[in-house]
N, C-alpha and C positions, 0 to 999 in steps of 0.2 A: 132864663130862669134856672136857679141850682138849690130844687128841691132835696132838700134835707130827711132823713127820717129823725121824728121828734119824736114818739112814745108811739106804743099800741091802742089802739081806741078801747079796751076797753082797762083804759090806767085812765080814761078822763073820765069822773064819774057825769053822771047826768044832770044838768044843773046846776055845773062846778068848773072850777079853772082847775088846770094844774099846770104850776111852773118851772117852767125847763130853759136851759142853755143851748142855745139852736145858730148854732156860727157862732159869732160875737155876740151875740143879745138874747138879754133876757125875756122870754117869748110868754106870754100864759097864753095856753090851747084851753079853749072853753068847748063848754058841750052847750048848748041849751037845744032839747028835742033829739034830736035825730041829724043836727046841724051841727058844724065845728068851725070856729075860727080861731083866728090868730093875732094877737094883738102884743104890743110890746109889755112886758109887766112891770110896767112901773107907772104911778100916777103922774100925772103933768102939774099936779098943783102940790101933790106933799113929798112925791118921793119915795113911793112904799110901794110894796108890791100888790100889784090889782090882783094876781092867782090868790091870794087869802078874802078875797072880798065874796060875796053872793053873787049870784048868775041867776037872773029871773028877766021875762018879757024881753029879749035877746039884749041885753045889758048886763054891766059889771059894775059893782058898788064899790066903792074905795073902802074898805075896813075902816080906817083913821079918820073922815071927816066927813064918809057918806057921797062924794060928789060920784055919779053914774055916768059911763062910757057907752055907746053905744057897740056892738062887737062887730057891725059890720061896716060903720064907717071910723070908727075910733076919736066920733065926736062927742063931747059933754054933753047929757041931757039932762044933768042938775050939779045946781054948785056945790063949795067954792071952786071948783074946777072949771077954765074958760078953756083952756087950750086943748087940742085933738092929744089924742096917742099913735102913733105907727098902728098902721096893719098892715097883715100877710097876707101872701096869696097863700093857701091852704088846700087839700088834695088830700081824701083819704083814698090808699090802695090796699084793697082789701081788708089785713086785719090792722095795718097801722098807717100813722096821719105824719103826712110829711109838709115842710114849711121852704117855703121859700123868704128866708130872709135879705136876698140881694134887692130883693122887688117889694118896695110900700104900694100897696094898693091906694090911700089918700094922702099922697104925696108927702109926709108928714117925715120926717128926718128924723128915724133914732139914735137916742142919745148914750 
């Protein structure tokens, strides 16, 4: 694994994505609680970035048509979105959150 530093934890607000460039891909680092992950930012159904969406009950809403990710397995739990999204393995040390983008956690191929 070739953990990356993505941002400081506290540049992810709580509740919220923020999207950043982490290797090649564009990565949103979500907070929800006291939890962080790492999922690719881009929807699988419109194309847009998932960092501009809501972060509630550990999911991300697509801004553009509403369809919900799950942030720990980066699968749809509402539509029109059917297909996963990439995620990271994730690792905060200390005051900042580092990404492993060489390693999808559900096997999912970013694009």
């Amino acid at each position: 694994m070739a953990f990356q530093r993505a941002c400081a934890v506290d540049e992810v607000p709580e509740d919220e994505a923020l999207g950043l460039t982490v290797g090649a891909y564009a990565v949103a680092v979500a907070r929800n609680g006291d939890e962080f992950f790492a999922l690719q930012d881009l929807c699988s159904h419109a194309a847009v970035a998932l960092s501009e969406g809501e972060v509630a009950d550990c999911t991300v809403e697509c801004w553009l048509h509403g369809s919900r990710f799950d942030l720990r397995t980066g699968k749809p739990t509402g539509l029109p979105a059917t297909e996963p999204v990439a995620t990271f393995p994730i690792e905060v040390r200390g005051d900042d959150v580092y990404v492993d983008t060489d390693t999808t956690l559900n096997g999912v191929t970013p694009s």
